[in-house]
Wavefront OBJ file of the C-alpha trace (Angstrom):
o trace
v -56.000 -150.282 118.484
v -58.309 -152.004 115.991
v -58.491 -150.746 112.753
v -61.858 -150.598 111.313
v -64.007 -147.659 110.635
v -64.661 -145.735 113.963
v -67.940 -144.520 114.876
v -68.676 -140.729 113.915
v -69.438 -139.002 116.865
v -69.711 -135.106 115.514
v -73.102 -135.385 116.172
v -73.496 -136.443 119.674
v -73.882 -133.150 120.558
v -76.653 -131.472 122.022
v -79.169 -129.796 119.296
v -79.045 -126.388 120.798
v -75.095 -126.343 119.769
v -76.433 -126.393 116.216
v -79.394 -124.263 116.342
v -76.835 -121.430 117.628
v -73.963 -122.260 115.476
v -76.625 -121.722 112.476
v -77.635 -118.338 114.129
v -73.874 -117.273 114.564
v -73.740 -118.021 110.739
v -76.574 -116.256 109.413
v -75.636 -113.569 111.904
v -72.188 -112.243 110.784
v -70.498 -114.091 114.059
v -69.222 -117.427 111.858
v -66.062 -115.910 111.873
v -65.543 -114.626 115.646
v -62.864 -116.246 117.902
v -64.269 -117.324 121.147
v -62.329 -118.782 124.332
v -63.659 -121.291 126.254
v -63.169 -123.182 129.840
v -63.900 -126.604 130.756
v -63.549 -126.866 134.997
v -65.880 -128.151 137.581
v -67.154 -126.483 140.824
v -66.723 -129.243 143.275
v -64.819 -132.442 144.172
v -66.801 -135.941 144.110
v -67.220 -137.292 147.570
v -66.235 -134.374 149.301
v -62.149 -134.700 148.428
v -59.805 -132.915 148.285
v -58.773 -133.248 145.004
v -59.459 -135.015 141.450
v -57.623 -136.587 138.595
v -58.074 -135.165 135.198
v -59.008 -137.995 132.777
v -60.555 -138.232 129.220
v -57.741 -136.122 127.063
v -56.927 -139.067 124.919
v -60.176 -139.451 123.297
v -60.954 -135.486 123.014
v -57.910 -135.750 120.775
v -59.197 -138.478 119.086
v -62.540 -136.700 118.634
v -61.269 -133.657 117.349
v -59.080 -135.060 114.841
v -61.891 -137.234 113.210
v -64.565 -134.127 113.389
v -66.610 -134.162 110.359
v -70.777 -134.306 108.781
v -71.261 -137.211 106.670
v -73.905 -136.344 103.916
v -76.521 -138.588 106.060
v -75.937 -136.244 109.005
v -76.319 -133.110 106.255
v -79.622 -135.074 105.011
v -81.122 -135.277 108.830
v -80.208 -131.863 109.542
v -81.743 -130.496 106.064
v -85.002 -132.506 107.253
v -85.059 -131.115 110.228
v -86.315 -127.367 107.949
v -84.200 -124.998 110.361
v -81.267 -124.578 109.194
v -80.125 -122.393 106.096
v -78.486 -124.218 102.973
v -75.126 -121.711 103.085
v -74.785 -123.673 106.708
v -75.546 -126.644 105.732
v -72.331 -126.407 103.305
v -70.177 -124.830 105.956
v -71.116 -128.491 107.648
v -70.771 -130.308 104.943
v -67.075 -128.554 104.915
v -66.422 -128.549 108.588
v -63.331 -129.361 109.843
v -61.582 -127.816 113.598
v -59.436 -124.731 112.966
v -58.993 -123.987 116.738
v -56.325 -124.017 119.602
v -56.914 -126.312 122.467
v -55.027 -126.259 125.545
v -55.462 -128.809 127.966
v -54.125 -130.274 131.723
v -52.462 -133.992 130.981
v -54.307 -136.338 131.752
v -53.262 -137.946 135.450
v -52.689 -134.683 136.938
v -54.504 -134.078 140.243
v -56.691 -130.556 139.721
v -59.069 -128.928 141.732
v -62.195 -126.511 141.668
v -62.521 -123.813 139.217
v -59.278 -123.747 137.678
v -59.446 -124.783 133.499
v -58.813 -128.423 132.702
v -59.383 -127.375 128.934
v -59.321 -124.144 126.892
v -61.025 -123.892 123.611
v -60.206 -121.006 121.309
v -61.342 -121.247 118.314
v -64.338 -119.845 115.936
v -67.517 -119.248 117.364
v -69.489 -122.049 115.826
v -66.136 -124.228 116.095
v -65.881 -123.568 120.125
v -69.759 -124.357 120.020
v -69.919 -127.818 118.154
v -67.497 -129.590 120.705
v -69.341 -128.757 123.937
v -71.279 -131.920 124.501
v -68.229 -133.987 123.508
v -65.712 -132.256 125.284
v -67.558 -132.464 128.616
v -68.549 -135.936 128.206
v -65.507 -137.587 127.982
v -63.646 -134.975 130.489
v -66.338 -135.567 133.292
v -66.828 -139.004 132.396
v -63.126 -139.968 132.566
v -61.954 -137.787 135.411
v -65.220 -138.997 137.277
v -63.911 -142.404 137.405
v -60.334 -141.822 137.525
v -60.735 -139.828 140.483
v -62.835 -142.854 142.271
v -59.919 -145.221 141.226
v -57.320 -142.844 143.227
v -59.458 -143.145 146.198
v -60.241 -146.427 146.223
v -56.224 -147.320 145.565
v -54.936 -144.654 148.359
v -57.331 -146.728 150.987
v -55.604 -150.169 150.166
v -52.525 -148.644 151.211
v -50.384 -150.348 148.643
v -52.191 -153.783 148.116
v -52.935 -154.018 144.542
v -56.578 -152.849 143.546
v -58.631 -154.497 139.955
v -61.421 -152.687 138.336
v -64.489 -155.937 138.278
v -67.181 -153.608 137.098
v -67.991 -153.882 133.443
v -71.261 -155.854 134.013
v -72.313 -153.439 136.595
v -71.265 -150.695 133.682
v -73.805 -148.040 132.410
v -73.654 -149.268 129.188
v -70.513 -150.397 126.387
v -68.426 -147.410 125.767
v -68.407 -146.422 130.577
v -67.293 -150.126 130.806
v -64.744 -149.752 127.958
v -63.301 -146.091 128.480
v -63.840 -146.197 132.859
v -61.660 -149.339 132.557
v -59.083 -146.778 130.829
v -59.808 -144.278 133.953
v -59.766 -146.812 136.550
v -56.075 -148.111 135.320
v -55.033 -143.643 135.373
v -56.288 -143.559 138.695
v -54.222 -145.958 140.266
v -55.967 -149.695 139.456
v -53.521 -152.384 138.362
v -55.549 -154.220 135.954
v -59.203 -155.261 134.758
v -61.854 -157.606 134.420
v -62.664 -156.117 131.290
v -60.972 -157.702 127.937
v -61.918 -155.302 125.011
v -60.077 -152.403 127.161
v -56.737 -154.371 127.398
v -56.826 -154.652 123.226
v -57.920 -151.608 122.715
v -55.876 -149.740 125.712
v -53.453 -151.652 127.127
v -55.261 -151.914 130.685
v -54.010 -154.815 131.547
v -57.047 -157.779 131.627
v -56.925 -161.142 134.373
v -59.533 -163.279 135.525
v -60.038 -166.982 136.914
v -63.312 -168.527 137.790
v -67.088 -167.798 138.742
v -69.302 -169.459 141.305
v -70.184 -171.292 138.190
v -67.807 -172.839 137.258
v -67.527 -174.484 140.683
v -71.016 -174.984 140.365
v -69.948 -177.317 137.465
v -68.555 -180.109 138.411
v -69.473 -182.358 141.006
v -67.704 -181.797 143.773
v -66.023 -178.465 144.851
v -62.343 -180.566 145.372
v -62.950 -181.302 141.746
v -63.108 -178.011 140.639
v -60.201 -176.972 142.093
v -58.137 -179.509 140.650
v -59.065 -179.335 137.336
v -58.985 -175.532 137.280
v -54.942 -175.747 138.643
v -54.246 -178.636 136.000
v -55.788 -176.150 133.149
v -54.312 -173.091 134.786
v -51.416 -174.101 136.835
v -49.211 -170.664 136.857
v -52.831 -168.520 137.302
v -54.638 -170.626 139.994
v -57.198 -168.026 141.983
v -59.542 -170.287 143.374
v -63.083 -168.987 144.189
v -63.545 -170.547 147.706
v -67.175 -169.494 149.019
v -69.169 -171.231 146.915
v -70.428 -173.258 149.747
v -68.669 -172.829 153.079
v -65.400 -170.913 152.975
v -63.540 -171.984 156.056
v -65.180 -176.026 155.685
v -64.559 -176.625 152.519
v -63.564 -173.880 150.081
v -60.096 -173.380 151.722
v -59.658 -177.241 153.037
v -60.281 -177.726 149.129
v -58.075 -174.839 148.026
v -55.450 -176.195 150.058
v -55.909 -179.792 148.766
v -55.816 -178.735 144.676
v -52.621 -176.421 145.536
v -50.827 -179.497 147.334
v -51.870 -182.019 144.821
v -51.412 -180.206 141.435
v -48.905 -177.244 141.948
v -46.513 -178.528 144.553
v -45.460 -181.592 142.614
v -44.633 -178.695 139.781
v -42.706 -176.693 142.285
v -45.209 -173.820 142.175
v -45.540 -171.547 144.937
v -47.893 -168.276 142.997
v -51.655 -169.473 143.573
v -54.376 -167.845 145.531
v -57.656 -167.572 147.235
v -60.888 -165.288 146.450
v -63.149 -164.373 149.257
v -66.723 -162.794 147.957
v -69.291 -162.943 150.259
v -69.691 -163.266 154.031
v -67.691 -161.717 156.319
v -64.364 -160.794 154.765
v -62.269 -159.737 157.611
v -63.122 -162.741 159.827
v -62.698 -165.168 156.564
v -59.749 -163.799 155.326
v -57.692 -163.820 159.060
v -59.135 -167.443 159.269
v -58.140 -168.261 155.967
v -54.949 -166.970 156.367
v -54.243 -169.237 159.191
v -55.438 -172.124 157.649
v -53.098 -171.383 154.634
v -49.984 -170.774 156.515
v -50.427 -173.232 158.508
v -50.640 -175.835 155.300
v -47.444 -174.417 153.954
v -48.771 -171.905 151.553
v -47.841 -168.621 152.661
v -47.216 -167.253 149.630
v -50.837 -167.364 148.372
v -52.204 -164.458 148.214
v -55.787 -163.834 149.547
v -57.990 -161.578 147.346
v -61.080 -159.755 147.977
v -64.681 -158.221 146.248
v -68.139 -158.033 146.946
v -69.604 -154.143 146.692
v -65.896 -152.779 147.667
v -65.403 -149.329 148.166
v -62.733 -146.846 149.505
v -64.569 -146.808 153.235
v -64.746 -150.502 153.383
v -61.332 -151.306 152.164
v -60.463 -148.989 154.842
v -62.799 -150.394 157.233
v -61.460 -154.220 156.266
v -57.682 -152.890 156.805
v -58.273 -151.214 160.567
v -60.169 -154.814 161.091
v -56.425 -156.413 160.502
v -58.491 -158.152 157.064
v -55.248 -160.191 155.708
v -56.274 -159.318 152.235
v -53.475 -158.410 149.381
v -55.679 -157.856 146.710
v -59.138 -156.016 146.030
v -61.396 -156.612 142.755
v -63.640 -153.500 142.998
v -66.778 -153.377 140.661
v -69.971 -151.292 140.888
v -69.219 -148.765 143.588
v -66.171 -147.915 141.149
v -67.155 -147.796 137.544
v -69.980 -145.915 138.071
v -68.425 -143.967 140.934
v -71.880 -144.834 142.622
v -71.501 -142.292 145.655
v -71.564 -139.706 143.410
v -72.386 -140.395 139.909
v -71.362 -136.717 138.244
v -68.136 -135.024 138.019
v -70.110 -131.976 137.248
v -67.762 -129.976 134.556
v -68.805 -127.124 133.087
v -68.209 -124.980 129.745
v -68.348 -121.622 129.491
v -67.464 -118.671 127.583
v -64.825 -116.341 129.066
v -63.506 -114.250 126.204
v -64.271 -113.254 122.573
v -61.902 -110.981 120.174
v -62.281 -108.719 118.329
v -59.892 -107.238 115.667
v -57.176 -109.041 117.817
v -58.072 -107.922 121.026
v -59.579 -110.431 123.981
v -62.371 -109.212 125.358
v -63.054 -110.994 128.923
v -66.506 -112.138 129.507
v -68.056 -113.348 132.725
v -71.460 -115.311 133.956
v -72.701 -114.003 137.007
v -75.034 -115.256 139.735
v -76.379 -115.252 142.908
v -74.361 -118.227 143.515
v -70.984 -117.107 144.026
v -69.698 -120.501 142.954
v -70.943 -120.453 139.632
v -69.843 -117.042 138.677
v -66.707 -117.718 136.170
v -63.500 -116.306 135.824
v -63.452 -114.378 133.068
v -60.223 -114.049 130.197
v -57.582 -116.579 128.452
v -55.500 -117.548 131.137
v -52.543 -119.959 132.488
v -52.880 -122.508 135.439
v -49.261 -122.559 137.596
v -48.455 -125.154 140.168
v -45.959 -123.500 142.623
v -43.943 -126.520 144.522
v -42.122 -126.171 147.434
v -38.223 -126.009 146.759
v -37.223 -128.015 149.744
v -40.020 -130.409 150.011
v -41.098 -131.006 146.666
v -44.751 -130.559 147.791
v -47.613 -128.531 145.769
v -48.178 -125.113 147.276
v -51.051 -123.563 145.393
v -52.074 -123.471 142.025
v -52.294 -119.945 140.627
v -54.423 -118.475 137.908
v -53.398 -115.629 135.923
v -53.870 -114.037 132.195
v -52.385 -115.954 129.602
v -49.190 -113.949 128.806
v -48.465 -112.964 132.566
v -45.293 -114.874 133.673
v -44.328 -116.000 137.426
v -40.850 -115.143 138.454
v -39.917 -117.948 140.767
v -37.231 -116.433 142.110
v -39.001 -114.036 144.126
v -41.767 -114.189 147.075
v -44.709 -114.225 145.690
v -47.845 -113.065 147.966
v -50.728 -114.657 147.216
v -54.804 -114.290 148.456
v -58.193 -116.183 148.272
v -60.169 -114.526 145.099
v -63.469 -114.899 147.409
v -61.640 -113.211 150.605
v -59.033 -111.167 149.753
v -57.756 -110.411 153.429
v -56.769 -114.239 153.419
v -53.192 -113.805 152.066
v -49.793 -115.975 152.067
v -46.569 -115.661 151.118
v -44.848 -118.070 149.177
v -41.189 -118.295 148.876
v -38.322 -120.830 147.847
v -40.849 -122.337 145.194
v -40.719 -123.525 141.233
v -43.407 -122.580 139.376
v -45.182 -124.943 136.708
v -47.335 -123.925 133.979
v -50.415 -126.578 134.330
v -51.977 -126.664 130.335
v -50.032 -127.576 127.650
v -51.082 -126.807 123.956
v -52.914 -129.664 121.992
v -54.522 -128.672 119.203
v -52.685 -125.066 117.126
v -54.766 -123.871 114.537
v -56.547 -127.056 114.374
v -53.629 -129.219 113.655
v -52.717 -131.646 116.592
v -49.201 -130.830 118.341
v -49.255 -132.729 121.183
v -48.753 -136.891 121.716
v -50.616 -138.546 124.201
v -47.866 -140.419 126.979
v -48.725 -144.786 126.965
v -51.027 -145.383 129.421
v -48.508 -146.912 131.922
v -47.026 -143.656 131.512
v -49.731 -142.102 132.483
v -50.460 -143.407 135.526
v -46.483 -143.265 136.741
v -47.131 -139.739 136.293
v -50.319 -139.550 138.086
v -49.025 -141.790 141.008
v -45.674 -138.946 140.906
v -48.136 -136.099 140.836
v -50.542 -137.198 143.683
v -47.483 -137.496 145.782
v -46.590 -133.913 145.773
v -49.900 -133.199 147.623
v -49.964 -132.920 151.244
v -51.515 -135.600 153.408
v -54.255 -133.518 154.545
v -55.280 -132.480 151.002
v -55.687 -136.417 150.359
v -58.000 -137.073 153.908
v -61.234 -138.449 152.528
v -63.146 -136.896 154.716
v -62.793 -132.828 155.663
v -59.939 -132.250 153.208
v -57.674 -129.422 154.046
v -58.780 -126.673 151.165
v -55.804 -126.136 148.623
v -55.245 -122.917 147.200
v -56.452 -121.882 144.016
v -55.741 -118.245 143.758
v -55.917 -115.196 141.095
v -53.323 -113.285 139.913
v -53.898 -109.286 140.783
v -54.331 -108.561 137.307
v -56.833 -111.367 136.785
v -58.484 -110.518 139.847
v -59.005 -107.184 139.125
v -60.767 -108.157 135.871
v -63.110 -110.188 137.465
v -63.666 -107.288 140.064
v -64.522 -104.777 137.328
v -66.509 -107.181 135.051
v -68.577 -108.001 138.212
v -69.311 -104.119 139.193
v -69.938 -103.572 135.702
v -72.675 -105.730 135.317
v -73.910 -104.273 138.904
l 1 2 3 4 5 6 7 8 9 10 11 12 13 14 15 16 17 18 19 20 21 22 23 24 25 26 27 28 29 30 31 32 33 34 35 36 37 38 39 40 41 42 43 44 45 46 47 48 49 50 51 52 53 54 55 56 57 58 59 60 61 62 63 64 65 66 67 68 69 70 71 72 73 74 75 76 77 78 79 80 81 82 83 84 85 86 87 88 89 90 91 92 93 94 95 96 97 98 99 100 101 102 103 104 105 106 107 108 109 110 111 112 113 114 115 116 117 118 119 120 121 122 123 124 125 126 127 128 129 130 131 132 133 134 135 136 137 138 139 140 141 142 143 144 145 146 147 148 149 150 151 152 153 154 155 156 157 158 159 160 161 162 163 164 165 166 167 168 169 170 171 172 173 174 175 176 177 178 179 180 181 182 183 184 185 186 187 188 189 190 191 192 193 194 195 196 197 198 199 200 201 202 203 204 205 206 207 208 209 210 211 212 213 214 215 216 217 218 219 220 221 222 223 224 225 226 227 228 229 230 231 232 233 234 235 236 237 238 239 240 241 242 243 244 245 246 247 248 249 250 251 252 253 254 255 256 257 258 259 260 261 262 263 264 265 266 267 268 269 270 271 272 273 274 275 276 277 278 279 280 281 282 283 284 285 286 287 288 289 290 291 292 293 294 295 296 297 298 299 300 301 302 303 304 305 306 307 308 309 310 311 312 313 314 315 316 317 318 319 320 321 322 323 324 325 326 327 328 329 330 331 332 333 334 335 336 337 338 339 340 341 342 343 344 345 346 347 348 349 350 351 352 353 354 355 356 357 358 359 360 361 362 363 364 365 366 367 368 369 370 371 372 373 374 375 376 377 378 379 380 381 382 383 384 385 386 387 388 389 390 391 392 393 394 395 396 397 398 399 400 401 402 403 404 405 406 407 408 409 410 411 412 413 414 415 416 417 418 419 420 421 422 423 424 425 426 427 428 429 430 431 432 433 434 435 436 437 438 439 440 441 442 443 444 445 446 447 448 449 450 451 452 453 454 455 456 457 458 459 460 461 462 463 464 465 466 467 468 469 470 471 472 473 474 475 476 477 478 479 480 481
């Protein structure tokens, strides 16, 4: 990581987080200890799952939180907030408990990826942050997953800084990308910074260069002899980019004895080029170089390019993946689902006409329940945070939404989900190394069933209540009836 002074971001926030936590203060509810879920509603793309992302820098955000006196001398100009508030910023540090889902693990709708506990104004102040970087993050991670899943193996590079909206989504969704699944990136900064590891060869300029395209070639394998990816469609890929692929490669690397080179299709018609190109290689004597692919790539048309027999082993995927362009928004949420007083949680729901966006009320726990003899995810359970699961029991379970649907599970090892973070505002938790990371989020995608990973009409994984938990919601819900 580089060293110098990082950028403050307490104040990216949005201004109604600050209007309130001024009203809290002047209002005797400063001091109140609020719980709070971060969870979305829906899956991007219509999966069957996502891939919680963005933990990392919420840590990293938390730990720095603080006003500077030019952020005190805005707000003070600003002539609504009270001076007493203005020193509890000026003071303001995180005293809270955060509980979070690592970062890699596949989740799904409505279950918490982060709880918040902590004092009113506290909880209030981290909203905007929280919920950038967790949708942001898991947004793009979850694209990477797909996108890797359909090239069934083949290695797949995030290309899609340029096409970026803006520094910080080419920089962090480089991060995602490489959780997800993607073996490297285009991107620089987020290899020094991260660790994602960064590659490139040539443009269309640099072909462009020189004065012949046979020229190019050459002088790129002389410069680059052990990282030769030549760009071949510059002008006609099957009449002269591969012809003077082939011609560099026997020329400049065989006399070295080196066998690692390869070929980059990016325009026409990929699955026709790369079968032809293919030929044309093998048939020179170079079957070990390997034929890569971009150009607008997405999960569907690395699918699509596969089921054509494309003989492609490598994908560089760009705009359709860092800005998860088929559906832009992860679309996590933040909402209030207890408060105490004198010690004692008091649920709290949101209600409304739409039945998905009424919350589940209390401080809970997420468990995963596995399957004992195939080591497959089962359902993930929801229940009040100091109810346990005994494992070594059946355990029926039942849709919160239609309680007559009901299953029994059995031989099965429950996991708690969320881990503690943050206790009393002092971190406790160490974030894995990214390769770690994505080992484990590789691991955990594996222990879902093939039809929860179908792109298209997912089979619907359970996300259930406890009975307690349930019940809560029931009465909360008749309550406010």
């Amino acid at each position: 990581m580089k060293t110098e002074e990082k950028l403050n971001m307490t104040m990216l926030c949005d201004f109604y987080e600050l209007t309130m936590g001024n009203g809290y203060f002047e209002n005797g509810y400063k001091d109140r200890i609020t719980y709070f879920d971060v969870f979305f509603r829906r899956v991007p793309d219509g999966g069957g799952f996502a891939i919680a992302a963005g933990l990392e820098q919420l840590i990293d955000y938390i730990e720095n939180l603080h006003f500077s006196p030019e952020d005190i001398a805005y707000l003070r100009s600003r002539k609504l907030f009270s001076e007493d508030f203005l020193q509890y910023l000026a003071d303001f540090r995180f005293t809270g408990d955060i509980y979070a889902v690592p970062e890699g693990t596949p989740v799904f709708p409505r279950e918490p990826l982060v709880i918040v506990r902590a004092p009113s104004i506290e909880a209030q102040l981290i909203e905007t942050f929280t919920l950038l970087t967790v949708n942001h993050q898991s947004l793009i991670a979850t694209k990477a997953n797909r996108i890797v899943r359909a090239a069934k193996g083949r290695t797949v590079l995030e290309f899609g800084s340029r096409r970026a909206q803006g520094a910080d989504a080419a920089i962090i969704g480089a991060r995602a990308a490489y959780i997800g699944g993607c073996s490297g990136t285009a991107c620089t900064i987020s290899d020094e910074l991260y660790g994602v590891p960064a590659g490139g060869t040539m443009a269309h300029a640099w072909v462009q260069m020189f004065d012949s395209e046979y020229e190019a070639f050459k002088t790129y394998c002389r410069t680059y002899p052990t990282n030769a990816t030549l760009l071949v469609d510059t002008y006609n890929t099957l009449k002269s980019g591969v012809p003077n692929a082939i011609r560099a490669f026997n020329e400049v690397l065989k006399p070295l004895g080196i066998t690692k080179c390869g070929i980059r299709l990016d325009s026409g018609d990929i699955a026709y080029l790369s079968r032809q190109a293919r030929k044309m290689l093998d048939e020179a004597g170079w079957e070990t170089c390997q034929i890569s692919a971009s150009n607008s790539l997405d999960e569907y048309l690395i699918q699509d390019l596969l089921m054509q027999d494309a003989k492609i082993d490598m994908f560089g995927v760009g705009e359709r993946l860092i800005t998860a362009r088929s559906e832009s928004v992860f679309g996590g949420v933040y909402k209030l689902v207890a408060v105490e007083d004198r010690g004692t949680i008091i649920p709290k729901i949101k209600v409304s006409e739409n039945v998905e966006k009424i919350t589940v009320p209390h401080f809970k726990k997420v468990y995963r329940f596995f399957g004992n003899d195939t080591g497959k995810a089962i359902a993930d359970y929801i229940t009040l945070h100091d109810e346990t699961v005994d494992d070594s029991h059946d355990l029926e379970i039942f849709d919160p939404n239609a309680t007559w649907k009901r299953k029994t599970v059995y031989n099965f090892t429950a996991k708690e989900l969320l881990v503690p973070v943050f206790l009393n505002g002092k971190r406790v938790y160490d974030s894995p190394p990214l390769q770690e990371i994505q080992a484990y989020c590789r691991a955990q995608v594996d222990t879902l069933w093939d039809e929860v990973k179908r792109f298209d009409n997912p089979h619907n994984y359970y996300v259930d209540l406890s009975d307690q938990l349930w019940q809560i919601r029931h009465n909360l819900l008749h309550k406010v009836d």
